[in-house]
C-alpha positions in Angstrom: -7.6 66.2 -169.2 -10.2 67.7 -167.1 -9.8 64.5 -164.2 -6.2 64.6 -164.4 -6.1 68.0 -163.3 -8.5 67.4 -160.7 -5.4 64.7 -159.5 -3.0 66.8 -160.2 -4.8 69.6 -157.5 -5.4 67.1 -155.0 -1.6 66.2 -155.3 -0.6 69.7 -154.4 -3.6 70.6 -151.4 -2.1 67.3 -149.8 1.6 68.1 -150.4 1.2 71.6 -149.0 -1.3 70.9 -146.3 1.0 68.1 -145.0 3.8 70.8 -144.8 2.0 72.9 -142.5 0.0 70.0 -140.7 3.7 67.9 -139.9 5.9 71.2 -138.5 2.5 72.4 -136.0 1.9 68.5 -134.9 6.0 68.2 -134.5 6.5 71.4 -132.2 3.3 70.2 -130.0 5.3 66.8 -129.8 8.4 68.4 -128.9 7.5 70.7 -125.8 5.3 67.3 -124.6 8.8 65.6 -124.9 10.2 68.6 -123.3 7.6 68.3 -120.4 8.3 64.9 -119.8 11.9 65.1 -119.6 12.0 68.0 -117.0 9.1 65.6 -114.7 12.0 62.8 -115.0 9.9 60.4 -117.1 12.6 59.0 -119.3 9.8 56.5 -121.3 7.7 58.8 -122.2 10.4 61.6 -123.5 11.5 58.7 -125.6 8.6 57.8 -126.8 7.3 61.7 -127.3 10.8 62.5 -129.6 10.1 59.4 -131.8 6.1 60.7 -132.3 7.9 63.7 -133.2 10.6 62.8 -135.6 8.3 61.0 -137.8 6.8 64.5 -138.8 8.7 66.5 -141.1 9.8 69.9 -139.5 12.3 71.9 -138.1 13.3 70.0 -135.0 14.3 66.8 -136.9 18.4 67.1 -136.4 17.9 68.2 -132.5 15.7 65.1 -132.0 17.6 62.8 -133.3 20.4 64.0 -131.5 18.9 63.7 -128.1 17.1 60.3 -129.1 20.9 59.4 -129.5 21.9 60.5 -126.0 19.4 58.6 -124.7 20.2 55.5 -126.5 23.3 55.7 -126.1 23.2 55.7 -122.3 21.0 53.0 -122.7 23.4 50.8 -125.0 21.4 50.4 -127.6 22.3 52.7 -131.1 18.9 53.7 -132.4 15.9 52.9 -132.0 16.1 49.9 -134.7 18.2 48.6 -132.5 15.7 48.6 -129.1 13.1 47.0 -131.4 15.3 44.1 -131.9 16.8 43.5 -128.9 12.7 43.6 -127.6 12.0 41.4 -130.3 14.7 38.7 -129.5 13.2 39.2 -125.8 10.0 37.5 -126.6 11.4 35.4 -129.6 9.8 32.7 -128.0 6.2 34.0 -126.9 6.2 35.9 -130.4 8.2 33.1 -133.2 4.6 32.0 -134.3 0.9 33.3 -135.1 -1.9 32.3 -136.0 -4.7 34.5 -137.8 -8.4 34.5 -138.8 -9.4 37.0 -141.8 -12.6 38.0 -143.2 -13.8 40.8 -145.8 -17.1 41.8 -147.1 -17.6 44.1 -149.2 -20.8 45.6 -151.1 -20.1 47.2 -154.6 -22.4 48.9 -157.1 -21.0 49.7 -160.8 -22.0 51.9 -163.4 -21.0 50.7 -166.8 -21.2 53.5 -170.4 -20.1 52.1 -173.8 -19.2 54.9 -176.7 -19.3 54.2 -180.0 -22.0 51.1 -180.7 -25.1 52.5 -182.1 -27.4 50.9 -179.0 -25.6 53.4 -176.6 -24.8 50.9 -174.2 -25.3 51.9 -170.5 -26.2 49.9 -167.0 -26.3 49.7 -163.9 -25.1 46.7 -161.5 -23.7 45.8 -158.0 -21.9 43.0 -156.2 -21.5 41.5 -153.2 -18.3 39.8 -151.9 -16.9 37.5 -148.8 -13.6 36.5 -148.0 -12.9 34.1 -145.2 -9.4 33.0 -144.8 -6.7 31.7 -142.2 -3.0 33.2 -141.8 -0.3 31.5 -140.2 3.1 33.5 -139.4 6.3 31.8 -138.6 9.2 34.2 -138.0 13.4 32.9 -138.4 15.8 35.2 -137.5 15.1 38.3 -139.7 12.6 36.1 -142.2 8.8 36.0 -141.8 7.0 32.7 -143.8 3.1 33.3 -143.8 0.8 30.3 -145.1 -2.5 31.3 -146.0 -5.6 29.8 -146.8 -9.1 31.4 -148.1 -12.5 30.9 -149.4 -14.1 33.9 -151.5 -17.2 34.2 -153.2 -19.0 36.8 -155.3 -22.8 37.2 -156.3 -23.1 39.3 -159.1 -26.4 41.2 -159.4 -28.0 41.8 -163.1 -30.5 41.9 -166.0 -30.5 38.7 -168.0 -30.1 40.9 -170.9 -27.0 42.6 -169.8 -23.7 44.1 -171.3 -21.3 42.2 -168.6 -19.7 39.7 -170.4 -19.5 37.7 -166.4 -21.0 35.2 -164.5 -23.9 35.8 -161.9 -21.7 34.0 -159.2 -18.4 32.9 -158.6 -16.5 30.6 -155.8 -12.7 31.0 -155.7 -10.7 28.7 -152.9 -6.9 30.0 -152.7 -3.4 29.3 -151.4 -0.8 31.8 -150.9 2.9 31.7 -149.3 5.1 34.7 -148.8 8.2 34.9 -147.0 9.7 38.5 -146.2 12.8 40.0 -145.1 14.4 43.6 -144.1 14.4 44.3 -147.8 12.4 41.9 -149.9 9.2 40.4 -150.4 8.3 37.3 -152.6 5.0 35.9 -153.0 3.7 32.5 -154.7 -0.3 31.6 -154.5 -3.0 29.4 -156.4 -6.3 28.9 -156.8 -9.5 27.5 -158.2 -11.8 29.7 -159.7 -15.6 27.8 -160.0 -18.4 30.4 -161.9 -21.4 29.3 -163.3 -20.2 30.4 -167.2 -16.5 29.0 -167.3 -16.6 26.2 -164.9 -13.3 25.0 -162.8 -10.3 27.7 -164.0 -6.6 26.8 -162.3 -4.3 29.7 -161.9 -1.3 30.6 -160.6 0.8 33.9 -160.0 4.5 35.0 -158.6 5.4 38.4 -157.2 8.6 40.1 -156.2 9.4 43.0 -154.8 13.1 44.0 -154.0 14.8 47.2 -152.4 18.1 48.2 -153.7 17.7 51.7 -151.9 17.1 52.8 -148.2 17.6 55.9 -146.7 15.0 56.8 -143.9 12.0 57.6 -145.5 12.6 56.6 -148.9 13.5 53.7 -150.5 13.7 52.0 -154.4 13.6 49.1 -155.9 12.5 47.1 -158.4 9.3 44.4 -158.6 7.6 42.1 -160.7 4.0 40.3 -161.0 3.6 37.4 -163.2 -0.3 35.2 -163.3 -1.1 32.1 -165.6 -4.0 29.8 -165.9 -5.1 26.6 -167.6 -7.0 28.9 -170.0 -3.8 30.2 -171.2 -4.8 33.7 -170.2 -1.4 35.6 -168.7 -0.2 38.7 -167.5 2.8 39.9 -166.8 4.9 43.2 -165.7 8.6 44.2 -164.1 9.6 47.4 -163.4 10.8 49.8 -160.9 9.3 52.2 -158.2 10.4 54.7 -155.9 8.7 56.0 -152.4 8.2 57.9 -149.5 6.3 56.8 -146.5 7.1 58.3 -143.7 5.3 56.6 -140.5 2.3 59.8 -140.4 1.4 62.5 -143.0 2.0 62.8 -146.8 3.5 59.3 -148.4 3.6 58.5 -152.3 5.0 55.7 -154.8 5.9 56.3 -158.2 6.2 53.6 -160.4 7.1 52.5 -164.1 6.5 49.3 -165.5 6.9 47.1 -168.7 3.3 44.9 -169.1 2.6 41.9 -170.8 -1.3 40.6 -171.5 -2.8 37.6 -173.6 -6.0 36.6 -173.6 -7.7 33.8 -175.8 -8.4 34.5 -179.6 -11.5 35.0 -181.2 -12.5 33.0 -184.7 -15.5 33.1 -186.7 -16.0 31.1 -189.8 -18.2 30.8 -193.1 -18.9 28.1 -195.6 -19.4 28.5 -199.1 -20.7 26.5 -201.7 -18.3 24.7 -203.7 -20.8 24.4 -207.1 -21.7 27.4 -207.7 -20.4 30.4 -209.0 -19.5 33.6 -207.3 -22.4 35.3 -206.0 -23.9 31.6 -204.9 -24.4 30.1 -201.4 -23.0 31.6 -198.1 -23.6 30.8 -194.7 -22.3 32.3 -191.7 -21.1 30.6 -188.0 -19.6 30.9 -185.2 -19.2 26.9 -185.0 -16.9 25.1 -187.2 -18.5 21.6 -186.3 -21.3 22.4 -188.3 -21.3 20.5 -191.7 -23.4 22.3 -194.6 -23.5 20.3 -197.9 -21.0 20.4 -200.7 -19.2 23.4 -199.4 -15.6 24.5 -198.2 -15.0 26.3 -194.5 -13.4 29.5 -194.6 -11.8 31.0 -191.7 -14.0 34.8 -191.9 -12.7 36.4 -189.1 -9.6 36.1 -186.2 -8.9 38.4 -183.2 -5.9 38.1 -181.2 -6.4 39.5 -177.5 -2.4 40.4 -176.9 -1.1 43.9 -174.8 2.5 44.9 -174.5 3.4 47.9 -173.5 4.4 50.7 -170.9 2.7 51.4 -167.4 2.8 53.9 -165.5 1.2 53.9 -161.6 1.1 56.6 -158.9 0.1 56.4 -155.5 -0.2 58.8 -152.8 -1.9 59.4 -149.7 -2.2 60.9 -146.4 -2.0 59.0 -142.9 -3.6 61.2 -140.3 -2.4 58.5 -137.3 -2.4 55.0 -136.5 -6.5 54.0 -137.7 -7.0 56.9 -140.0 -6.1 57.0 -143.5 -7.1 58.6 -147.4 -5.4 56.8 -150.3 -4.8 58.0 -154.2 -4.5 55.0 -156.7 -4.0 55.5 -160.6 -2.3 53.9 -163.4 -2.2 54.6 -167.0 -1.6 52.0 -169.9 -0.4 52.1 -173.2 -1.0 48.5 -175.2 0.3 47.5 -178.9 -0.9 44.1 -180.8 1.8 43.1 -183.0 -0.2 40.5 -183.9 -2.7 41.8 -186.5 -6.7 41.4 -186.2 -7.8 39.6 -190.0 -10.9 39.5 -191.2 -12.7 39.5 -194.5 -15.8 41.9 -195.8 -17.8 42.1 -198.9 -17.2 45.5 -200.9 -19.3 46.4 -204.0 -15.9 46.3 -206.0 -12.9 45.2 -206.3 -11.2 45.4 -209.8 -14.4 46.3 -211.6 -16.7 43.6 -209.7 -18.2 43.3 -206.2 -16.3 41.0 -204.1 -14.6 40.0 -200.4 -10.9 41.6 -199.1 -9.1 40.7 -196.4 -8.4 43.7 -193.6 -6.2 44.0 -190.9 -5.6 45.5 -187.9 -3.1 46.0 -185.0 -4.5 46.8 -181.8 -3.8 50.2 -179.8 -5.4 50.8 -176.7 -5.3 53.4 -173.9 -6.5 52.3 -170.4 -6.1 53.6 -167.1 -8.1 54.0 -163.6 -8.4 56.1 -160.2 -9.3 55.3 -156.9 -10.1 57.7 -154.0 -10.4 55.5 -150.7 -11.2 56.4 -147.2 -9.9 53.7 -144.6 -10.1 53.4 -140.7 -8.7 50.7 -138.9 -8.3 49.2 -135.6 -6.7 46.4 -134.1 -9.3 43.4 -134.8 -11.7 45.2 -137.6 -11.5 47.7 -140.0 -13.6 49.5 -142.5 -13.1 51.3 -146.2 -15.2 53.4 -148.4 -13.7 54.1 -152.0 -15.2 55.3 -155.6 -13.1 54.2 -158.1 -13.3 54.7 -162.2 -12.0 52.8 -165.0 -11.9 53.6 -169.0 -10.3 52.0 -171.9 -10.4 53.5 -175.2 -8.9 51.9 -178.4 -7.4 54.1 -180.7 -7.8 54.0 -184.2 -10.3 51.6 -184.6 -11.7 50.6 -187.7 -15.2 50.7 -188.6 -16.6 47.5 -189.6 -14.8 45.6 -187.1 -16.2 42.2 -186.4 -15.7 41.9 -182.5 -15.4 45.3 -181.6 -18.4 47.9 -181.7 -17.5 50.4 -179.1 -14.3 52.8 -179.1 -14.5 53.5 -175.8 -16.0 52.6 -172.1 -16.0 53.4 -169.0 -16.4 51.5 -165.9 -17.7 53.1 -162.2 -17.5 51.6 -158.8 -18.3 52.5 -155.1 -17.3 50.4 -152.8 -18.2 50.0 -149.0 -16.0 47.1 -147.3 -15.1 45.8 -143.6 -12.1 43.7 -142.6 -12.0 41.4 -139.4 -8.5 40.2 -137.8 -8.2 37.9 -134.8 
């Protein structure tokens, strides 16, 4: 409660500082617009009152009105309209483009685990490089971009460690996305190669579409859908709703229906078949392994499945063109229908020590924040961001056979740099 009202603050000092920040930048705009248009220079007025009308303020319906007198005697409507007729001008110099990418990025985590007796706690980092090619090919108002990259990660730890992850990882990917004035639809695939699960083959689909427009705002709806040969899947469709204006205060609020599986868990025991009760056990996690004149038991099963509601906010403010601070958090709510089963000894059951079978559905709260910094120019860029993650599952037995913890909590600074050409 104590972070969220921390969010909730920072919400409001943003809201109301871009209030007073958007009217002060828009009246210097205006009498620079002003200015320019009594010294006769026509393309700097116009491009002055458009700097001007992206703020918020109280010269927003005089603008536009003389943005419209100036268009107008320049036949074109708006200034949508100038950009295309531009556009169309150097359809031939501008139809295709080629792009070279790269990212690196330096992270270190801190990792707490509540609940298991060991008090689970560690410190890590990793380091990350992206190198990848983007080709553009624009049709009329569609844009088709091909891309191709390489990533790898190093992951830095203690070989006695609480990260259930590889120490390095090599991920070659393809990815095609075509765009128009109101849509957005991407298909990719790759190959992920890490020293503890070998070659994993994944795809994943996403959609976004706008049903509303109006200036600044827009909604729609979008969904996100990933597979791979390990039968590990997530899904999630749902709508959002936002405000960006091109400088100042922007957010997107969005709610979402989300679908996770990941592979089950089994553990088995054997039992001797000539003996009484109270006679041999043996316990494994392999059911390949024979042990003599006895009968495999299934002891325990865990199915790793998440449905539920999701609900995402972002926010941020754009000061101009390279400089930007961005709000990210999401909360979830998961159900198992499918129960957890697994058996335990008890010192009696109807008068005599024996095993019962438990169960257990799954209910799990997650959710994360991210604070990030970000300048950017027109070749390379740069971030800085801390970002936190918890999950806490509700309810939980004790006893459980997979599960020790109720609760973690995952920490991350990250320092990154992008490259365009």
């Amino acid at each position: 409660m104590r972070r969220g009202g921390w969010f909730l603050l920072l919400g409001c000092v943003l809201f109301f500082t871009n209030g007073a920040f958007a009217h002060a930048v828009q009246d210097s705009l205006f009498e620079k617009a002003l200015d320019a248009e009594s010294a006769g220079d026509v393309v700097q007025t116009i491009a002055l009152l458009e700097q001007a009308n992206s703020y918020q303020g109280k010269y927003n319906a005089e603008i536009r009105e003389i943005l419209d007198s100036y268009y107008e005697a320049l036949q074109m409507k708006d200034s949508s309209t100038r950009d295309s007729a531009v556009s169309f001008a150097s359809e031939d110099s501008a139809k295709n483009r080629l792009n070279f990418l790269s990212r690196v990025e330096f992270i270190g985590i801190k990792y707490d685990e509540y609940g298991d007796s060991l008090g689970a706690n560690e410190y890590s980092g990793e380091a990350y490089l992206q190198i990848g090619a983007e080709y553009e090919i624009r049709r009329g108002t569609l844009s088709h971009f091909f891309m191709a990259s390489f990533s790898t990660v190093q992951f830095m730890r203690e070989d006695g460690t609480v990260f259930d992850t590889s120490r390095w990882a090599f991920t070659p990917s393809l990815e095609y996305t075509v765009q128009g004035d109101r849509f957005v639809a991407s298909l990719g695939g790759d190959v992920n190669i890490s020293e503890r699960d070998g070659a994993v083959f994944g795809v994943n689909l996403a959609v976004e579409k706008d049903f509303y427009v109006l200036e600044d705002y827009r909604a729609g709806v979008s969904a996100f859908g990933y597979l791979n040969d390990r039968i590990r899947t997530h899904a999630k469709i749902g709508g959002y709703w936002e405000y960006r204006p091109q400088y100042g205060f922007w957010t997107n609020l969005s709610l979402s229906g989300r679908f996770e599986r990941d592979t089950s868990v089994s553990a088995y025991f054997w039992h001797s078949t000539d003996t009484g009760f109270g006679g041999f056990w043996e316990y494994g996690a392999d059911s390949s392994i024979p042990v003599l004149d006895s009968v495999q038991e299934r002891y325990y099963l865990g199915r790793n499945v998440k449905i539920g509601p999701e609900v995402r906010m972002q926010m941020g403010f754009r000061f101009n063109k390279m400089f930007s601070l961005d709000f990210l958090g999401y909360f979830f709510w998961s159900y198992n229908p499918f129960e957890d089963e697994w058996m335990t000894f008890v010192d009696e059951v109807e008068g005599q020590a024996g095993w019962v079978n438990l169960t257990w559905n799954r209910e799990i709260l997650q959710g994360s924040a991210r604070l990030r910094l970000n300048w950017h120019g027109e070749h390379f860029g740069t971030y800085l961001s801390v970002w936190t993650y918890f999950l806490r599952y509700l309810d939980l037995p004790s006893g459980h056979p997979e599960i020790y913890a109720y609760a973690y909590i995952l920490g991350e600074i990250r320092l990154g740099a992008t490259f365009r050409f």
